[in-house]
C-alpha positions in Angstrom: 191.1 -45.0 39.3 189.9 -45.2 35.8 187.1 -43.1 34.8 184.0 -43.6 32.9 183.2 -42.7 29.3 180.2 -40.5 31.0 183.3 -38.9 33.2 185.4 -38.2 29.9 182.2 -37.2 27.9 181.9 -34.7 30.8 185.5 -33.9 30.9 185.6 -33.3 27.4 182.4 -30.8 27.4 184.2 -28.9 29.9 187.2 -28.5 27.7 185.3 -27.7 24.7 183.6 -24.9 26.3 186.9 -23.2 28.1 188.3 -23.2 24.5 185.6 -22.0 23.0 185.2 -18.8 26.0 189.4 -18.1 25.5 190.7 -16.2 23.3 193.9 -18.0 22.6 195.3 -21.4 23.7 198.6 -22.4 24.6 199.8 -26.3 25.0 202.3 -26.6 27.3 204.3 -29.9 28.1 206.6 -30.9 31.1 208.7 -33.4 32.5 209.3 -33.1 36.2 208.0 -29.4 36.9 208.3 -28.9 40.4 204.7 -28.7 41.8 206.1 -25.2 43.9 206.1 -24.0 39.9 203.3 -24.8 38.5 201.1 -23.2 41.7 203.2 -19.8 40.9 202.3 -20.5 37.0 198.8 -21.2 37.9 198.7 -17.9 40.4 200.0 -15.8 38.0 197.9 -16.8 35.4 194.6 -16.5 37.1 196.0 -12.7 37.7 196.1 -12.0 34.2 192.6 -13.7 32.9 194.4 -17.0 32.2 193.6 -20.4 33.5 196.2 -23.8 33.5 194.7 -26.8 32.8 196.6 -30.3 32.9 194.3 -33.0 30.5 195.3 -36.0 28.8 196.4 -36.4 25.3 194.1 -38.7 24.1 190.9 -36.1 25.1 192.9 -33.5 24.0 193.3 -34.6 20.6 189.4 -34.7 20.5 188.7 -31.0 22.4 190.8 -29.4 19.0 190.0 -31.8 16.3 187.8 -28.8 14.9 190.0 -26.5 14.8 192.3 -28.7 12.0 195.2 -30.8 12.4 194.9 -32.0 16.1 197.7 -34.3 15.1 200.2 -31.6 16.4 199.2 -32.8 20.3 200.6 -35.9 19.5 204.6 -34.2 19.7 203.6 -33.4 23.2 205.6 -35.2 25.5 205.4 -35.6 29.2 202.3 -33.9 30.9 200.1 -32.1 28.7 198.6 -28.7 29.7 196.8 -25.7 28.3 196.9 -22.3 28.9 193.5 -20.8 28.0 193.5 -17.2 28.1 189.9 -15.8 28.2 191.0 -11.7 28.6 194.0 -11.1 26.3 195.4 -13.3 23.4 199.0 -13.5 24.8 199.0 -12.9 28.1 198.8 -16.7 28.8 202.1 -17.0 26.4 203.9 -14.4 28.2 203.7 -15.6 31.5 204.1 -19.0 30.5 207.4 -18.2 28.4 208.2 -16.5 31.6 208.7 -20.1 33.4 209.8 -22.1 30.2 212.7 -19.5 30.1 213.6 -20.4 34.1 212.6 -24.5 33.4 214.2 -24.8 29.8 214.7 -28.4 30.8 211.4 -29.1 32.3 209.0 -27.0 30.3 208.0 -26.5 26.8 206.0 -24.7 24.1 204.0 -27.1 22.1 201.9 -25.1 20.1 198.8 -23.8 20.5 195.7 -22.2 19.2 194.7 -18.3 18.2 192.0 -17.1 16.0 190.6 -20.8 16.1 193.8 -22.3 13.6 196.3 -24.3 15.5 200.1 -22.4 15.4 203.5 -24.0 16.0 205.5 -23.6 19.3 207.7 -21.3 17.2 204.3 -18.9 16.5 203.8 -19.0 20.6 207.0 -17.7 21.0 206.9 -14.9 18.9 203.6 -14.3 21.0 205.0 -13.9 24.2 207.7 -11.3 23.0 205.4 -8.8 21.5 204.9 -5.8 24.0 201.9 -6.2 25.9 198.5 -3.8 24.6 199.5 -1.3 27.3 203.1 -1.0 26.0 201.5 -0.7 22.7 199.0 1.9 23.1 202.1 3.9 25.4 204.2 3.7 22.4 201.5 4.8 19.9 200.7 7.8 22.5 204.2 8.6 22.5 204.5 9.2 19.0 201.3 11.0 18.6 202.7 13.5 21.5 206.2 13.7 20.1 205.6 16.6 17.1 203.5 18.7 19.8 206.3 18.9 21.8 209.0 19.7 19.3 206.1 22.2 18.3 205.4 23.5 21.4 209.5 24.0 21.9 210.0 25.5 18.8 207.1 28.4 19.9 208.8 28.7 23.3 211.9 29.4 21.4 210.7 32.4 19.3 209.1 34.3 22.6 212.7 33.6 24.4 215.0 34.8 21.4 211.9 37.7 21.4 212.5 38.6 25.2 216.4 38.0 25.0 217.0 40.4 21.7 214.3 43.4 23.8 216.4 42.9 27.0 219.7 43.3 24.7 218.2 46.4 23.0 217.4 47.9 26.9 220.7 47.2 28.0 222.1 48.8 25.4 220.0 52.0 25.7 221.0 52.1 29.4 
């Protein structure tokens, strides 16, 4: 059933808002993702702050003509979704580069949105390798820790060598 231009005018509020409340956006397109799929996607993504919405091209194209060139929706293809993630900027990526890796023939990148400038598919991608902000703040943690404990060994090492050259010096006097 065809809707309304008060129905799209509504529609597109709704998007407008979500993409304004996320803090990244990912477009997604797919032809013939198995339905099984996209409510693991969907699950997944509601776990991690992230929400999959399917839209049509055409309001699309409207929702992120202020954010520049909303001609890159047109290399879509198939059905159009978006991944708005409203907790952490790539979570959304990740997981979804998690099923396009599993679907390569069904599901693609098509670009997205971070920092309110549209970025290629290529830009996702290098999105959803980086390490996630715990791995990040693990690895910063690690270095920070790292000199203390050489430090910390190289203090327990004087006090052994002290204690092993004392007991060698009793020995000897015994």
């Amino acid at each position: 059933m065809a809707k309304s231009k008060e129905q799209k005018k509504e529609i597109l509020a709704v998007i407008k808002d979500k993409m304004a409340k996320s803090k990244s956006v990912v477009f997604s397109s797919d032809t013939g993702l198995n339905v099984k799929t996209v409510e693991e996607m969907r699950k997944d993504l509601r776990e991690n702050g992230a929400e999959y919405l399917v839209t049509k091209k055409t309001l699309l194209k409207k929702a992120t003509k202020d954010f520049g060139d909303s001609e890159a929706v047109n290399d879509l293809s198939g059905s159009v979704a978006m991944v708005l993630s409203y907790e952490d900027e790539i979570a959304g990526a990740k997981i979804v580069n998690k099923y396009v890796k599993s679907n390569k023939e069904t599901l693609a990148f098509g670009g997205g949105i971070l920092e309110n400038e549209f970025i290629l598919a290529d830009k996702v991608k290098q999105l959803a390798l980086l390490p996630s902000r715990e791995e990040l703040l693990a690895k910063l943690v690690g270095s920070i820790n790292s000199p203390l404990s050489g430090l910390v060994g190289v203090l327990n090492g004087v006090q052994r060598n002290f204690v092993g050259v004392l007991s060698a010096i009793k020995d000897q006097k015994s």
